[in-house]
N, C-alpha and C positions, 0 to 999 in steps of 0.2 A: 310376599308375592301372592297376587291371586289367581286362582281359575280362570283361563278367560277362553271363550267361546263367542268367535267373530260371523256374522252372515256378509259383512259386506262381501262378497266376493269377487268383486271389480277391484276390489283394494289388492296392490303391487305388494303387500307384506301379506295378503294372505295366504294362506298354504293348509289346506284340508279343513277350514275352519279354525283356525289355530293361526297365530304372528307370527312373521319370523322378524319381528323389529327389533325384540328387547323390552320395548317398554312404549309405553304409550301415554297420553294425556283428554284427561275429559274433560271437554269445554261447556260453557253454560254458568258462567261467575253468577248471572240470576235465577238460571229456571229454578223453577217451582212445579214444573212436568216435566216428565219424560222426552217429550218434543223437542225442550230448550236445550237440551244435551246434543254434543257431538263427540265425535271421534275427533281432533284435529291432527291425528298426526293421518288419518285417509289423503292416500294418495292412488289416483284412480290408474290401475293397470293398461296402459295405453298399446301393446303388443299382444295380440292373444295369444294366452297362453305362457305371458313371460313370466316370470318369477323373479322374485326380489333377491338378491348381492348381500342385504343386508345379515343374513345366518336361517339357523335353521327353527321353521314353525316348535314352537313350545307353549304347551297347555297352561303352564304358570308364564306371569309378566308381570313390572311392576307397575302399577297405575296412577300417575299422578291426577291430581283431581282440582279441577276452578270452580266445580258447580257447589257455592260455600253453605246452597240450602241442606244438601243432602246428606242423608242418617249417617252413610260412611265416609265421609267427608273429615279426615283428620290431620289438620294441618296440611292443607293440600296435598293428602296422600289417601288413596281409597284402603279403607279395611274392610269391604265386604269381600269372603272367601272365595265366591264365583261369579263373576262379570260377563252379564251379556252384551254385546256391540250389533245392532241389531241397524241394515241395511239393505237388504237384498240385491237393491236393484240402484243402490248409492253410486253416481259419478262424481260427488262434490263430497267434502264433512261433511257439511250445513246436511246433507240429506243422513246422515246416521246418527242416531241416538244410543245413548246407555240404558240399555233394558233394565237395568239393574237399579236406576237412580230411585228415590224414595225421600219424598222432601219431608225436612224437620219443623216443616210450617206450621204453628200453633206454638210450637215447642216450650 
């Protein structure tokens, strides 16, 4: 499980910067930036103020991972220790990236 530290704040799983999903998945089977990542499991909080049914925000989650460029990329499972989810102002995935990603290009 890793550290994870969310900005989307429009996202329905989030809770103080922390998930309350469980787990999550990072999309981007190509990038090679930062950009090409998303969050796909962001689901935009349509009620102000609701909160998600799902359980309760936790600093650890486990991260599955599509983006196959990237250094923590193992077997479609992330192993870097702390994860950023980086969106502020994300109403779509497509608009949040993995701050974290770090492509194995040259490799």
């Amino acid at each position: 499980m890793a550290m994870l530290v969310c900005s989307a704040q429009k996202c329905v799983y989030n809770d103080g910067m922390y998930c309350s999903k469980g787990d999550i998945k990072v999309g981007g089977e190509n990038a090679t930036r930062v950009q090409e990542t998303c969050c796909t499991d962001f689901t935009e909080r349509t009620t102000q103020g609701a909160k998600s049914s799902m359980g309760s925000a936790s600093q650890k989650i486990n991260v599955a991972c599509e983006a196959c460029h990237c250094v923590y990329n193992d077997e479609h499972k992330c192993t870097a220790g702390q994860i950023g989810i980086v969106g502020a102002g994300a109403c779509t995935c497509e608009q949040t990236e993995c701050g974290t990603f770090k492509c194995n290009c040259g490799k």
